[in-house]
Every structure is written in structure tokens, then in C-alpha cells.
C-alpha positions as CSV (number, residue, x, y, z in Angstrom):
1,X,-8.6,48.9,-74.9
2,X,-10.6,52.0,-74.3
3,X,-9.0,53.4,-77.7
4,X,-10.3,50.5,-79.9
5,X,-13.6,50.6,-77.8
6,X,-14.0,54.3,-78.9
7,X,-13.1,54.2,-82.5
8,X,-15.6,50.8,-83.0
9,X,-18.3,52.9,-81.5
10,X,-17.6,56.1,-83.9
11,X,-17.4,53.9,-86.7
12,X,-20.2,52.2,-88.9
13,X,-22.0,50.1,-88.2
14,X,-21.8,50.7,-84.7
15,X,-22.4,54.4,-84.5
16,X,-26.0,54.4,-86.7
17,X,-26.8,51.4,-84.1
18,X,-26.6,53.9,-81.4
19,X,-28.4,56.4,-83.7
20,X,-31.3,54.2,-83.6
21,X,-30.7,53.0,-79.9
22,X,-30.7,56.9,-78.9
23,X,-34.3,57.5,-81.3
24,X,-36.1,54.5,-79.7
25,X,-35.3,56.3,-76.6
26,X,-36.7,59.8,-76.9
27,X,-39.7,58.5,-79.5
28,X,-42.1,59.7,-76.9
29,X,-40.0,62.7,-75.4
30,X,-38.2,64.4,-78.1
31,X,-40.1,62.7,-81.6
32,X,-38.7,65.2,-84.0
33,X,-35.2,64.5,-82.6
34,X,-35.9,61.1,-82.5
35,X,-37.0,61.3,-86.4
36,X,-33.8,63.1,-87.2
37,X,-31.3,60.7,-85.6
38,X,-33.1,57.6,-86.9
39,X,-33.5,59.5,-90.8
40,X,-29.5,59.6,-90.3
41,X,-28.9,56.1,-89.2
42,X,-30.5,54.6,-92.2
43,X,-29.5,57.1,-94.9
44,X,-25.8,57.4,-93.4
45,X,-25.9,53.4,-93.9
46,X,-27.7,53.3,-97.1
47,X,-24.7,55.9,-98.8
48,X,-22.1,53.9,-97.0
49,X,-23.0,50.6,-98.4
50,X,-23.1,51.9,-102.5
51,X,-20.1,51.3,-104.0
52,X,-20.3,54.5,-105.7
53,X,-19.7,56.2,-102.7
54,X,-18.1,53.7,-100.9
55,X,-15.4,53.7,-103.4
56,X,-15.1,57.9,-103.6
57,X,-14.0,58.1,-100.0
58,X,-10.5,56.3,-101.0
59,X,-10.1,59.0,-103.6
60,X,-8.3,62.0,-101.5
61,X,-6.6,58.8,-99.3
62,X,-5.1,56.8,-102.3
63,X,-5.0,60.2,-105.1
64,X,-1.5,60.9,-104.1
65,X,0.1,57.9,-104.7
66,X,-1.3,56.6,-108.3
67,X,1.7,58.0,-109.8
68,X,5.0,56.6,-108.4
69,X,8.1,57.8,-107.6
70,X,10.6,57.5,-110.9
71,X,13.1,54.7,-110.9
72,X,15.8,57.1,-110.8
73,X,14.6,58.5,-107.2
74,X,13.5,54.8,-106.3
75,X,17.1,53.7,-106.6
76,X,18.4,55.5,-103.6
77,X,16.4,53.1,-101.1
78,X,18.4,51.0,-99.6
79,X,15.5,48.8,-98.2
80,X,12.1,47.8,-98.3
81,X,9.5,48.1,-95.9
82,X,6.2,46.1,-95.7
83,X,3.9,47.2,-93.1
84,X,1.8,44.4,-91.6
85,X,-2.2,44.0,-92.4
86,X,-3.8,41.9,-90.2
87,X,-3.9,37.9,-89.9
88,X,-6.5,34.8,-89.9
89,X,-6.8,33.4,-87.1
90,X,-6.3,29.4,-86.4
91,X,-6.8,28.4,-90.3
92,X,-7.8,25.0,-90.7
93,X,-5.9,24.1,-93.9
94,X,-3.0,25.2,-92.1
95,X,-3.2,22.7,-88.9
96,X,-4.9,25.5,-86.8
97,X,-2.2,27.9,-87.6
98,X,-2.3,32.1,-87.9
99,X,-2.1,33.1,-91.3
100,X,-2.0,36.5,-92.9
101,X,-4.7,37.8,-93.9
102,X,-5.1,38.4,-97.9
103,X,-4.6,42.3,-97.2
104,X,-1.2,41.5,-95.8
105,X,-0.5,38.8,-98.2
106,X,-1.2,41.6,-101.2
107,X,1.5,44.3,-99.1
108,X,3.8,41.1,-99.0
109,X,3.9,40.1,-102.8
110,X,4.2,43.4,-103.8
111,X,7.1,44.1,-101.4
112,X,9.1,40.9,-102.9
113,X,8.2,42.2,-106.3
114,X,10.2,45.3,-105.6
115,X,13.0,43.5,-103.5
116,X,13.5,41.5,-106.5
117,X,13.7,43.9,-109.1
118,X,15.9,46.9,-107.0
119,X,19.2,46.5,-105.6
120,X,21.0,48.2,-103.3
121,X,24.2,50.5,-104.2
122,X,26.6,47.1,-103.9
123,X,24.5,45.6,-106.3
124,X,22.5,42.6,-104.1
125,X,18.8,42.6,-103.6
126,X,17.3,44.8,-101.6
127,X,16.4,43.8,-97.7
128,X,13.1,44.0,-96.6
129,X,11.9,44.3,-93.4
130,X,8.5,43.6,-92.2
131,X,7.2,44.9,-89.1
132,X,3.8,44.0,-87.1
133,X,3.8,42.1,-83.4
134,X,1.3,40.2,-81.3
135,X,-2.3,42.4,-80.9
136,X,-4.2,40.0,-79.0
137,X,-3.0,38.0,-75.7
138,X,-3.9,34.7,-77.2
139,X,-1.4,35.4,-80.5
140,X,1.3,32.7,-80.1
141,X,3.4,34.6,-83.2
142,X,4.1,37.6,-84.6
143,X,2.9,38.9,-87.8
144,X,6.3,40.6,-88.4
145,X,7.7,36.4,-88.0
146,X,4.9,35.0,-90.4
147,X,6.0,37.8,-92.7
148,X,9.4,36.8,-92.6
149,X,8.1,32.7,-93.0
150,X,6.3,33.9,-96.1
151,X,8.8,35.7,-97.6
152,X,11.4,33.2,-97.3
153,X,9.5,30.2,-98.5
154,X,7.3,31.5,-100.6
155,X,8.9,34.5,-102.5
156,X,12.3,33.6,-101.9
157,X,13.4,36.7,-100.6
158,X,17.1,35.7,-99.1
159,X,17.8,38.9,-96.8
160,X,14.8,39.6,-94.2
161,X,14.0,41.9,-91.2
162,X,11.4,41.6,-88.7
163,X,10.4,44.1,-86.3
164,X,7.9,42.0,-83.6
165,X,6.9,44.5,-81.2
166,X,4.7,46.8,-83.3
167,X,0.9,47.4,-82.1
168,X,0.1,49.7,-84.3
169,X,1.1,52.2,-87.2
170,X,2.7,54.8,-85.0
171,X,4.3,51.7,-83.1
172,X,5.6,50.6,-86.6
173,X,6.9,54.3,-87.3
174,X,9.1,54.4,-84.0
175,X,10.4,50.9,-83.8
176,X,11.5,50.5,-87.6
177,X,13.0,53.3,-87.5
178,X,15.2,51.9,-84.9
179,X,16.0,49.3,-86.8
180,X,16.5,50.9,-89.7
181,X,19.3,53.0,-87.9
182,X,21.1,50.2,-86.1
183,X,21.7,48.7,-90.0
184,X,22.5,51.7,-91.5
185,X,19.6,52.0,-93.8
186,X,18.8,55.2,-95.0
187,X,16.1,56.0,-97.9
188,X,13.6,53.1,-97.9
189,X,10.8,52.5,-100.3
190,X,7.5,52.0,-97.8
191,X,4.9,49.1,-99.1
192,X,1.1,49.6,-97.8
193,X,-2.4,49.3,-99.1
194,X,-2.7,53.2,-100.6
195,X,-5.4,54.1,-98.4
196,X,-3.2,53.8,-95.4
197,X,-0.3,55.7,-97.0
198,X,-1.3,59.1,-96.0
199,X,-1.2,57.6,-92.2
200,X,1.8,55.6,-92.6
201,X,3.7,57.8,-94.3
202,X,3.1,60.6,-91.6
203,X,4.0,58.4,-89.0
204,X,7.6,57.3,-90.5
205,X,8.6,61.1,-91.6
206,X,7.6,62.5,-87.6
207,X,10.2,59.1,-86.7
208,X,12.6,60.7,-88.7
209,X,12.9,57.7,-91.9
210,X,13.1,59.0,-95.3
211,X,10.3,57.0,-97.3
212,X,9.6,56.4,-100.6
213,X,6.2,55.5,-100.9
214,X,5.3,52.3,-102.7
215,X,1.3,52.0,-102.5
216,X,-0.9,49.1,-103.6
217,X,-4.0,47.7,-103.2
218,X,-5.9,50.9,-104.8
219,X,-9.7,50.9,-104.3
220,X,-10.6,54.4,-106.0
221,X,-8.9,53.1,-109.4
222,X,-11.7,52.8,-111.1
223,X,-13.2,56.1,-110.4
224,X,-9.8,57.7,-110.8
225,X,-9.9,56.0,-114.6
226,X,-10.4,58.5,-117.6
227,X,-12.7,55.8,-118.9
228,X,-14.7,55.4,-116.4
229,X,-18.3,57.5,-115.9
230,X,-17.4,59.3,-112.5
231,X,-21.3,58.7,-111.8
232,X,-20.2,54.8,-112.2
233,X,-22.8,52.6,-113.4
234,X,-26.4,51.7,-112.8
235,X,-24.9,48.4,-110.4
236,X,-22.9,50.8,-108.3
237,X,-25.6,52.1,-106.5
238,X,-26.4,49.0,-105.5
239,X,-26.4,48.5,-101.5
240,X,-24.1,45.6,-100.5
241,X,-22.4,44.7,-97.3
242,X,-19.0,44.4,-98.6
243,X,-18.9,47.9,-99.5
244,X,-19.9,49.2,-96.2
245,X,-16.7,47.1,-94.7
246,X,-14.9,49.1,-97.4
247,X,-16.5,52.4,-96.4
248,X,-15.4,51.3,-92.4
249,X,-11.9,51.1,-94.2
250,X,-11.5,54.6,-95.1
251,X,-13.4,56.2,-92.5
252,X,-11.3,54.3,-90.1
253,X,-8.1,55.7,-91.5
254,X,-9.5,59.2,-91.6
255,X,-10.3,58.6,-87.8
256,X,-6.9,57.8,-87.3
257,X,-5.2,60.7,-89.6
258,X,-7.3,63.4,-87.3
259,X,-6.0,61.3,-84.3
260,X,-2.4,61.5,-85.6
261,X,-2.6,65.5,-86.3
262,X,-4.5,66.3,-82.9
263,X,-2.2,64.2,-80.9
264,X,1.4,62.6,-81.9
């Protein structure tokens, strides 16, 4: 509680909110302070909401992983494993049901994509094992179980694993690994968005699993592109909300990177 509590209040928009909370509050006192802090608040949030800069900080986070590992190295996995990304809660189309939410749905299809085009050294399709648990008290069902659902119905993936108890990345690290040991797995390729690869796959090499990683979802392609102006376009520096969510997304992961080198 006190974790999630702290990182929401370091992150945007929360931390310029106290920026301009802490410059209403020593106008009179300290003005030039005051001046300073509230100059930051609206500049810091300005920046953060242009995609051309919103879109830059995914480019150290997602650069290693553009190119993929060859098929010859791919073909040691004996596994696949699709790290969990969030859900919707009590979806009306669905009778009131959790779904997954689209970034979990996008980890998903591309995990079946590879399940159904690898195979393992005996020659079936490759398992995949999806790991996420309940975050919230009032979450009746896993993410890991929904996972699973999908995957069955919808991609019809035969041979699924699903690890229920994860909270978190590092959780995911530790408990997989588990798993992965009590069914003899070995190498495994590891499916996330590529912005949380450089976290995930930290987190799985201190458990001791041998990953391949198997990144999606890139955000920085288009600046990465050779055909692309790296100044972007006269639209991209364009404040919009959606981009400041995206800039919350990497800053958020390079939060938790500096957590997971200080601390684990």
C-alpha cells in the first residue's frame, strides 16, 4: 500500500500537482521558490504530454530488443512465457465480468503466435504459461486464469500454465521460476510489452530462468525508423493527454528499474 502510494505521488501527474500545491504555499514566503517549482510543474507537464518526447523516453527501454533473437537460438526454449498486463474491470458486454485489458490481450496474441509457430525438442507445440494473480481484494479471478480462458478458447492453445499468485513483476520472476523447475523447463522465450523488458528480464535472470526475450508492443518504433525525421513532425509536438499516460508508462518503469537495482 505505502509502495503504490509513493510511486503515484513521484509520478506525473501527481508529482507537478504537488509542485503547484507546494508554490501556492510559499507565494508570499519564498516567491522566487515558489516561481521555480510552479515554472517546473507546467513545463515538466507540457514536455510530458508531446508525443515527441513522450515517445523518446521508450527509446533506451524498448532499443534493445527491436532486433530478435535468431530462430536458431529461439529454438532451444522449451516454453513460453506471457507476463500479465493488467485487466478491465466488471465489463458490461461480458455480463459484469474482468477482462484483460488490451495491453495484456496484445502480450497474449503474440505469445500464441509464437506457441504456434515453435515446438519443443519432441516436436509438439510449445507450452505457455501465463502468470499474474489477484491485486485488489475485490478481484474474484486471477489474471493468470483469464489468461489461460483466453488462450484456450480463443487462440487455441492446447497445453497451458498458470501461475495465480503473482503481485507483481518480481513476484512473477520468483514464482515462474518455480514452476518452470517443477516441469523441467529450461530456456524459455519471455513475451512483454518492450518497455517492460529491461525490468522483466532482470527480474527472471536474478530467479535464476534462462530467457529469451520476445518483446512487443514497441512505442519508440517510429522514432527508431530510418525514415522517420528524429525531430518527428509538426503534429508531434502537439500536447495531448494520451501521451502523458504514455510518458507515466516509461517513467514508471524507470522508477521501478532504479528500485530493482537499489533493492532486490
Amino acid at each position: 500500500m505505502f509502495v503504490t502510494l509513493f510511486k503515484t505521488l513521484l509520478l506525473p501527474p501527481a508529482i507537478q500537482l504537488l509542485m503547484i500545491l507546494f508554490a501556492w504555499i510559499c507565494w508570499r514566503s519564498f516567491k522566487r521558490l515558489a516561481k521555480l517549482s510552479l515554472a517546473l510543474a507546467v513545463s515538466s507537464l507540457l514536455l510530458l504530454s508531446m508525443p515527441i518526447v513522450s515517445e523518446a523516453l521508450f527509446l533506451w527501454l524498448e532499443s534493445p530488443f527491436v532486433k530478435q533473437a535468431s530462430l536458431a537460438h529461439q529454438s532451444k526454449a522449451s516454453a513460453v512465457i506471457v507476463l500479465g498486463g493488467g485487466r478491465l474491470r466488471l465489463a458490461p458486454e461480458f455480463d459484469g465480468k474482468d477482462q484483460l485489458s488490451h495491453h495484456a490481450l496484445w502480450r497474449l496474441r503474440y505469445g500464441a503466435y509464437l506457441a504456434r509457430k515453435r515446438v519443443d525438442i519432441s516436436g509438439r507445440q510449445l507450452p505457455v504459461v501465463v502468470s499474474g494473480g489477484v491485486v485488489k481484494p475485490y478481484e474474484l479471478v486471477s489474471e493468470a486464469q483469464m489468461a489461460a480462458d483466453v488462450l484456450q478458447q480463443e487462440f487455441a492453445i492446447d497445453y497451458v500454465i498458470a501461475e495465480p499468485a503473482s503481485r507483481d513483476t518480481w513476484q512473477n520472476a520468483r514464482n515462474t521460476a518455480t514452476l518452470l523447475k517443477a516441469n523441467d523447463f529450461s530456456t524459455v522465450l519471455l513475451v512483454t510489452h518492450a518497455y517492460h523488458m529491461r525490468r522483466a528480464q532482470y527480474a527472471f535472470v536474478q530467479a535464476g530462468v534462462d530467457v529469451i526475450p520476445m518483446a512487443t508492443g514497441f512505442f519508440s518504433s517510429r522514432l527508431q525508423s530510418k525514415t522517420e525525421p528524429w525531430y518527428g513532425w509538426w503534429d508531434d509536438w502537439l500536447p495531448r493527454a494520451s501521451y502523458l499516460h504514455q510518458s507515466y508508462i516509461a517513467l514508471h518503469e524507470y522508477l521501478g528499474l532504479l528500485f530493482y537495482w537499489l533493492f532486490k
